[in-house]
C-alpha positions as CSV (number, residue, x, y, z in Angstrom):
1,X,-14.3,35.7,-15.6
2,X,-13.3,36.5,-19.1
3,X,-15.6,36.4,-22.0
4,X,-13.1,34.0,-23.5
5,X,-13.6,31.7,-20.8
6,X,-17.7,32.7,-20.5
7,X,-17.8,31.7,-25.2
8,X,-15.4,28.1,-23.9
9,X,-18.5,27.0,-21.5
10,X,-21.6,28.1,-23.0
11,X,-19.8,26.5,-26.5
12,X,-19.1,23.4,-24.5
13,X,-22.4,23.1,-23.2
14,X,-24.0,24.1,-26.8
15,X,-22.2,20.9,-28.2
16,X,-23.1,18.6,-25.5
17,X,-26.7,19.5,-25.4
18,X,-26.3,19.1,-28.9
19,X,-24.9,15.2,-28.6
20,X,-27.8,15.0,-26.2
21,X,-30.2,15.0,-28.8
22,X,-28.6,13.7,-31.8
23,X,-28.4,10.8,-29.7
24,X,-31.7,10.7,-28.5
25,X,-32.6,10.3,-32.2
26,X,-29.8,7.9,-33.1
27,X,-31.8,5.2,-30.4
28,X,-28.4,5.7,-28.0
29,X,-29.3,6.4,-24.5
30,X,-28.8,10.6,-24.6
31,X,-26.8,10.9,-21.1
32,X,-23.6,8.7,-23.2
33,X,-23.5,11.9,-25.2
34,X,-22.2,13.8,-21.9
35,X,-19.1,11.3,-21.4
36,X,-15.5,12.3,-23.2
37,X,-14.4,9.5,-25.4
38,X,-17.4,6.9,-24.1
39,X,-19.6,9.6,-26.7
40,X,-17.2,8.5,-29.3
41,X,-17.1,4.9,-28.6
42,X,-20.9,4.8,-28.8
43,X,-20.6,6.8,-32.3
44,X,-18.5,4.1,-33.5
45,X,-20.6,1.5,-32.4
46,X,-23.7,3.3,-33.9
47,X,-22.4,3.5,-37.1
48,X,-20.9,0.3,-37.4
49,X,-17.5,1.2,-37.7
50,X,-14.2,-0.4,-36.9
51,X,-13.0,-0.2,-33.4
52,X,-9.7,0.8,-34.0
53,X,-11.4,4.2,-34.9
54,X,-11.9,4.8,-31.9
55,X,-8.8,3.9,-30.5
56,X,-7.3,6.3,-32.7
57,X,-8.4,9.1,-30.9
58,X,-5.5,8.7,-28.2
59,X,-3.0,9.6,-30.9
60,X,-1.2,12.9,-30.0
61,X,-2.0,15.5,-32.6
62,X,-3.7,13.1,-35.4
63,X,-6.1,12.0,-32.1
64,X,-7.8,15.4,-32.6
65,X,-8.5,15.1,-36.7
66,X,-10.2,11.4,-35.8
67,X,-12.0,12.7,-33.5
68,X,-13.7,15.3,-35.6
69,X,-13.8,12.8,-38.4
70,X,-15.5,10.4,-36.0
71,X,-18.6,14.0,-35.6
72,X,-18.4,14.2,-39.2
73,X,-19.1,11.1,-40.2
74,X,-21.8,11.2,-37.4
75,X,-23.7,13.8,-39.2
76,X,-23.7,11.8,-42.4
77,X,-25.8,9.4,-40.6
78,X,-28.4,12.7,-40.4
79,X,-28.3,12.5,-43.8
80,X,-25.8,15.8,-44.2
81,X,-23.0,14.8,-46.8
82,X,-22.3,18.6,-48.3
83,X,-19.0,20.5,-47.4
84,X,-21.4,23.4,-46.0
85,X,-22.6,20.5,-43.0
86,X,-18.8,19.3,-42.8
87,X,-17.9,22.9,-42.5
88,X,-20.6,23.5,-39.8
89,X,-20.0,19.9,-37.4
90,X,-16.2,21.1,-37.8
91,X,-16.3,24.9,-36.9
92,X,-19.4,25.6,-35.1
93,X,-20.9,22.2,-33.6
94,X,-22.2,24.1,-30.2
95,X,-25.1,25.6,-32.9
96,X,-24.9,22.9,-35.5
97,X,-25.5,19.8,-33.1
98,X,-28.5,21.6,-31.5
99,X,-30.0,22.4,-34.9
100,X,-29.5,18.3,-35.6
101,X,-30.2,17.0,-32.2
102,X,-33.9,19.0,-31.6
103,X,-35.0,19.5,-34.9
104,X,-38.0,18.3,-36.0
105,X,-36.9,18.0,-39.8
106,X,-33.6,16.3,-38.9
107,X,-33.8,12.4,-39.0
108,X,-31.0,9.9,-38.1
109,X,-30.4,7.1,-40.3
């Protein structure tokens, strides 16, 4: 296996596990957090957005930049509105959603 490959998983994992908890503390049932696109539409439905939101995910190319608005907007409801948390849910979400999710000083809401 390359390390390439080995960083993808445990970075995949990192951001799930991560979803896990944020949604634990956002009252959605954690184990949504662990299904593409059904994470999102419960997201939406969290945070009282628009559905089309999260219809606009299946866009080619744009799809991508609405679905990373859809995490950013997420970690507003934790309270995180500074470029530095944008930043962080955009580039490194595998140790930025874990931080959010398990913290004890993170709140949603």
């Amino acid at each position: 296996m390359s390390s390439g490959l080995i960083i993808f998983i445990l970075a995949t994992i990192g951001f799930h596990i991560g979803l896990y908890g944020m949604f634990q503390k956002a009252s959605i049932t954690p184990w949504k957090a662990l299904i593409p696109y059904y994470n999102t539409w419960e997201m939406v439905e969290a945070m009282e957005l628009k559905k089309y939101w999260f219809w606009l995910q299946f866009i080619p190319i744009i799809g991508q930049f609405i679905s990373i608005w859809l995490y950013i907007k997420f970690v507003e409801h934790f309270g995180r509105f500074s470029v530095i948390h944008h930043a962080a849910a955009v580039f490194v979400p595998f140790l930025y959603f874990p931080y959010l999710g398990f913290s004890k000083n993170e709140r949603y809401g």
